[in-house]
N, C-alpha and C positions, 0 to 999 in steps of 0.2 A: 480590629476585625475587618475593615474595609467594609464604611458602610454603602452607604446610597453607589459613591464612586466607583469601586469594585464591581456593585451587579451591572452598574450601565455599561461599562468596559465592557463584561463579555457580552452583552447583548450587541455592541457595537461590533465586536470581533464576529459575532456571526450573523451582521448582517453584511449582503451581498455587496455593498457601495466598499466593504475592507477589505472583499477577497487580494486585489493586487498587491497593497502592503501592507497585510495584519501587522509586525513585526513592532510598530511603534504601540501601538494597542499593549502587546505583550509587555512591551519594557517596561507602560506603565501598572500592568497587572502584577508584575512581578513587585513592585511598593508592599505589596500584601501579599505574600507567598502562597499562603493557605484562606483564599476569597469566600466568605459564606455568599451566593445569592439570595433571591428575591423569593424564589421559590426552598428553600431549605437545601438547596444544594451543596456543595463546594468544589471551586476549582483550586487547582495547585498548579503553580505556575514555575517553579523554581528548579533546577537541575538537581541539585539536593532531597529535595524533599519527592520530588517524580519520582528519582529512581529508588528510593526508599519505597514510594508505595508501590511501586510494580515488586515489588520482591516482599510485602507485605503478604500473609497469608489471611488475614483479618478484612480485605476488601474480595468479594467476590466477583466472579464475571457475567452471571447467570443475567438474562433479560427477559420478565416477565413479558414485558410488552412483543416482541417479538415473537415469543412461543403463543400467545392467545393469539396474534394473526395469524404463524401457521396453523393453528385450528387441531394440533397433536399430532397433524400427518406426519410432519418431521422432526424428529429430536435436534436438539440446540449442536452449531457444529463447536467443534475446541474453543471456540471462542470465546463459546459461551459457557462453559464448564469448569467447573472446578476438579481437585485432586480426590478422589480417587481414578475417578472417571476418566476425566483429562489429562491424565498421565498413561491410562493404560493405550487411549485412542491415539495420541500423540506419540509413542514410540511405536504401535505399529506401523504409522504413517512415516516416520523415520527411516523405519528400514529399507523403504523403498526409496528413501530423496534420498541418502546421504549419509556418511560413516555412521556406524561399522561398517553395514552390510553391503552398500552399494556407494562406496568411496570415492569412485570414477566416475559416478552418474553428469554432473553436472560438466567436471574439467572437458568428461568427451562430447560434450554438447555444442563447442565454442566453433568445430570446422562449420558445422548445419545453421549457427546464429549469423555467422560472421556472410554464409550462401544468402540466406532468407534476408540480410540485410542489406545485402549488394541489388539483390536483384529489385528491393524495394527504391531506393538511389536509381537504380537503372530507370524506373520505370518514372521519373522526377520528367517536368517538359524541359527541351533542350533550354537552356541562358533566358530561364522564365521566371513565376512562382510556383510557391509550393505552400499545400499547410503542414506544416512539418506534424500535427496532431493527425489529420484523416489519410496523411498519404506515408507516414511513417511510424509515431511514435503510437498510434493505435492497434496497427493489423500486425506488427510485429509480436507483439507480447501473447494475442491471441492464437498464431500462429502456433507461435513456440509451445505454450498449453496444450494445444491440442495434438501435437504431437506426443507430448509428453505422456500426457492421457489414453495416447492409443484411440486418438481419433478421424474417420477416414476424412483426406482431404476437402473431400466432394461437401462434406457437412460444414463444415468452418464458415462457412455463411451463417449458419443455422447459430451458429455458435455468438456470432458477434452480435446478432440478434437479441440473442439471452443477455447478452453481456449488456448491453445497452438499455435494455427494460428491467435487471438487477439495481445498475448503477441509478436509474432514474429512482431505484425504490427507497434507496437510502440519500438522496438528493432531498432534502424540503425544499418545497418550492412556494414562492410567498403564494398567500390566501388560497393553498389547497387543505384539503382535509386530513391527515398526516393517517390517520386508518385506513382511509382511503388507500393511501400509498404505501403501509406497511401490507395491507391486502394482497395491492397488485405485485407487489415483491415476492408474498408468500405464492400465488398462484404460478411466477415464471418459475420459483426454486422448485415447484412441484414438477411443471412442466419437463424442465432439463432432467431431474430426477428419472422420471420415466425413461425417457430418452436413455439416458447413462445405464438406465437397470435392460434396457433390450440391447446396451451396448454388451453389456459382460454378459447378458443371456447367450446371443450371438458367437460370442470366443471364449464360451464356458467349457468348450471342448478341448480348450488347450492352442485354439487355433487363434487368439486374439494378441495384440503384440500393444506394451505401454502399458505404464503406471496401474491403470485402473485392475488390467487380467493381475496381474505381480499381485496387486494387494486381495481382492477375491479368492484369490489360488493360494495364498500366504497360510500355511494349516499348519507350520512349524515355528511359529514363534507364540514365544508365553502370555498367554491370556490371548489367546489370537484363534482363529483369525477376526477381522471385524465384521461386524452383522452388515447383512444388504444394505441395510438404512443406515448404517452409519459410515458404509463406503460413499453410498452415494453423495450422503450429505458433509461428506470429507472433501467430493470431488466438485461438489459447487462450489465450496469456499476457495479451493486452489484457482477455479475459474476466476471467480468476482476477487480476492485477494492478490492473485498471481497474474491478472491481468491488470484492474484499475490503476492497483501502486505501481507496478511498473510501468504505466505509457505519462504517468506522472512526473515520476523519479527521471524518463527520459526528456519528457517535453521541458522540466525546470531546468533539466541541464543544457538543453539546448538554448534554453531563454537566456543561463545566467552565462554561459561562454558567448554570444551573441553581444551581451551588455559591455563582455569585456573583452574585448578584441586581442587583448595580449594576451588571455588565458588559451582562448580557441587558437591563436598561432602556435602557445608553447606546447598545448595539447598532441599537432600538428605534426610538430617537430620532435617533440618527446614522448612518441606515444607510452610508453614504460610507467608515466605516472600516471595513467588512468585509473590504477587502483586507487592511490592515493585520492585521487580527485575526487572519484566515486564518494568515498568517505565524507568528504570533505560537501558536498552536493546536499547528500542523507543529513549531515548538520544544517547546513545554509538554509535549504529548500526540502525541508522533507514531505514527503507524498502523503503521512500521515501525521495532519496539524494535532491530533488529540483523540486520546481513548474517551469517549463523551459517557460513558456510564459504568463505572465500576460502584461496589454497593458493599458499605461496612457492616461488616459483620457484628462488631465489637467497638467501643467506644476504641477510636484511635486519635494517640498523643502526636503533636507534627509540628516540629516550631514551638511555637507558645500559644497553636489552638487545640483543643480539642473537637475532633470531628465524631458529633455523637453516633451509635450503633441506628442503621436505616437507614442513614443519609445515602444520597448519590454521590459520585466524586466522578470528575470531572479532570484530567490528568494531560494537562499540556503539554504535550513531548517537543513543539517546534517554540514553545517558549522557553522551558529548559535548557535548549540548543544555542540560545542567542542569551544564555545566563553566563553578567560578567562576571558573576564569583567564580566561574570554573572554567570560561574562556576567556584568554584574554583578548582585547580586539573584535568582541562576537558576532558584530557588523559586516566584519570584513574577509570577502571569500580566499580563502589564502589554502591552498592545499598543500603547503608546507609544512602549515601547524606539527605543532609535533604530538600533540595529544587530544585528534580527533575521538574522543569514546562517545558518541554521539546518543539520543535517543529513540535515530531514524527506522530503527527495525523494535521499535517498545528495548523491555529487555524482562529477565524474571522466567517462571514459566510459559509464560505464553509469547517468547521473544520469535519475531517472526521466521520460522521454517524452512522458510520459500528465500531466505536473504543471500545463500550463496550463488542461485540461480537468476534473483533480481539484480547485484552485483553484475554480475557476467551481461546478461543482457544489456544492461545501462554502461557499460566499459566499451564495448563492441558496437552499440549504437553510435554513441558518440566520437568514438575513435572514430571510423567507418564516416563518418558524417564529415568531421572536420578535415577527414584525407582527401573526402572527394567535392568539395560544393566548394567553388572558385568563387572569391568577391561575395561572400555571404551576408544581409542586412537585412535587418529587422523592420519589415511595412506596418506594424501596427504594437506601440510599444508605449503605455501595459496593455496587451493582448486582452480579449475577454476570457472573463474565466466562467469553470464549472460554477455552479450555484453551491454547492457544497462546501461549508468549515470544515468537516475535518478530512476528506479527501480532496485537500485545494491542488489545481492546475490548470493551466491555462485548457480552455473547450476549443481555441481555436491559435496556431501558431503562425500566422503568414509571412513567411521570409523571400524575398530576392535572393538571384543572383547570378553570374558572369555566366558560367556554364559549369555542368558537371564532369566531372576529370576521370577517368577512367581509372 
């Protein structure tokens, strides 16, 4: 059952001194596949058994704690829902990201990433430093969102704002008061809410343009359209989701092509395998270490433990990722591989949405990065990171270099 050993591991894994390289932590978590904790919990650590529970219907997503600090104002967004609910809220959100309905949405996104990312490079100081976190892999992702959203330029300040007092909410931070901090989370989701609800009040006339009017305006599809409050609280989550993982998924990549000088050449050189590599990134370095609260419904069989009905389950998808039963090599970044199916975007009902458009953005960053920053080198390597286990990436990226290439 992995006794005493098992609970200290993850306590070790999520403490701050492991953020740089959980990964040895993991290998030996994975010894016990299915880990009881200290407190009644369980982690699962194994690529086998992960992807079995996310496609469990017997674990829930629903989080008490969370709805008693919103105080009811806001109902739980997809994340936090199960099937009926979760499926009906979830495919009207679809129809505006992505097939059937809106096919194209993202492929014709790539001319205006590829702009917004140039002109971020441009604005790098000539054959200086840079932190590739506050001067790239951050305003980028926000950027794109806000567009996306049908949000006016002028505001995107406003926005990164939010973004920053969200990310802090789900951050623990040693010896603060965690109510505390689920509080001031619920207060910012409230705040942007507002905001977002005088956004569609504003273009309720038909004159507003982005995501947010589409789905408001949405009167023809079944079981639709979605209630004010659950648009709204639709369009925080693509904020804090469609923003955090993506300046992660771009900053890891810019960390682990930097470590490897011959990857960021052949990247350089090839750009055609950026899909590939993407892939391969979401395995190595994923943006999302772990779904830290799923909740059994029903006594669940996994391995040779049983996880009794109450428990919490704790689901390691970046340990999964680095499991040698199902990768061989799982060390080693090789975007070769021939059978990346990763567990960087979760997988199941609730596999991430947002992953064709995070994809895209993370191809085009890095591309873009590595055609243009001459004599590229790492000033500070392991970088500090976020305080956060399960959204790990570096807080701060400082790199040299020669000059920037046109």
């Amino acid at each position: 059952m992995g006794g005493m050993n098992g609970e200290t591991l993850m306590r070790r894994i999520l403490d701050h001194g492991s953020r740089a390289d959980p990964y040895p932590l993991y290998a030996e978590l994975r010894g016990t596949p299915v880990c009881r904790q200290e407190d009644g919990s369980y982690a699962v650590s194994t690529y086998h058994e992960v992807l079995a529970l996310l496609h469990d219907p017997r674990l829930t997503s629903t989080n008490a704690e969370q709805e008693a600090a919103d105080g009811g104002k806001l109902p739980p967004s997809i994340l936090g829902m199960d099937p009926p609910e979760h499926d009906r809220v979830r495919s009207l959100l679809m129809r505006q990201f992505g097939p059937p309905h809106t096919p194209s949405l993202v492929k014709d996104m790539r001319g205006d990433l590829e702009t917004t990312v140039n002109k971020l490079i441009d604005a790098f100081p000539e054959g200086g430093e840079a932190d590739l976190v506050d001067a790239f892999a951050y305003p980028f992702p926000v950027t794109v969102i806000c567009r996306l959203l049908g949000v006016p330029p002028e505001d995107e300040p406003r926005f990164r704002g939010w973004a920053d007092k969200l990310v802090a909410s789900i951050d623990p931070r040693p010896g603060e008061d965690p109510a505390v901090r689920l509080r001031q989370g619920a207060e910012t989701r409230q705040e942007l809410a507002l905001y977002l609800n005088d956004l569609v009040e504003k273009g309720a006339g038909g004159s507003g343009d982005g995501m947010l009017f589409r789905l408001a305006g949405d009167h023809d599809a079944e079981g639709g359209p979605l209630s004010r409050l659950e648009l709204l609280v639709a369009s925080v989550l693509l904020l804090i989701a469609g923003h955090e993982t993506t300046v992660n998924l771009i900053t890891n990549g810019a960390l682990t092509l930097l470590r490897r000088p011959e990857q960021w050449e052949r990247l350089r050189r090839e750009p055609e395998i950026a899909p590939r590599l993407i892939e391969e990134l979401l395995r190595f370095e994923p943006p999302v270490q772990m779904i830290p609260r799923r909740g059994a419904l029903a006594d669940i069989e996994i391995g040779d433990v049983t996880i009794p009905a109450g428990s919490t389950v704790a689901l390691v998808l970046a340990s999964g990722n680095r499991d040698p039963k199902r990768f061989a090599d799982p060390d080693t970044f090789d975007p070769d591989r021939p059978d990346i199916e990763h567990l960087g975007f979760g997988s199941g009902i609730h596999v991430c949405f947002g992953a064709p458009l995070a994809r895209l953005e993370a191809q085009v960053a890095l591309t873009e990065l590595v055609r243009r920053l001459d004599g590229p080198r790492l000033l500070q390597d392991p970088p500090p990171y976020r305080s956060s286990a399960v959204l790990r990436g570096p807080r701060h990226l400082p790199v040299g270099f020669d000059r920037v290439l046109v």
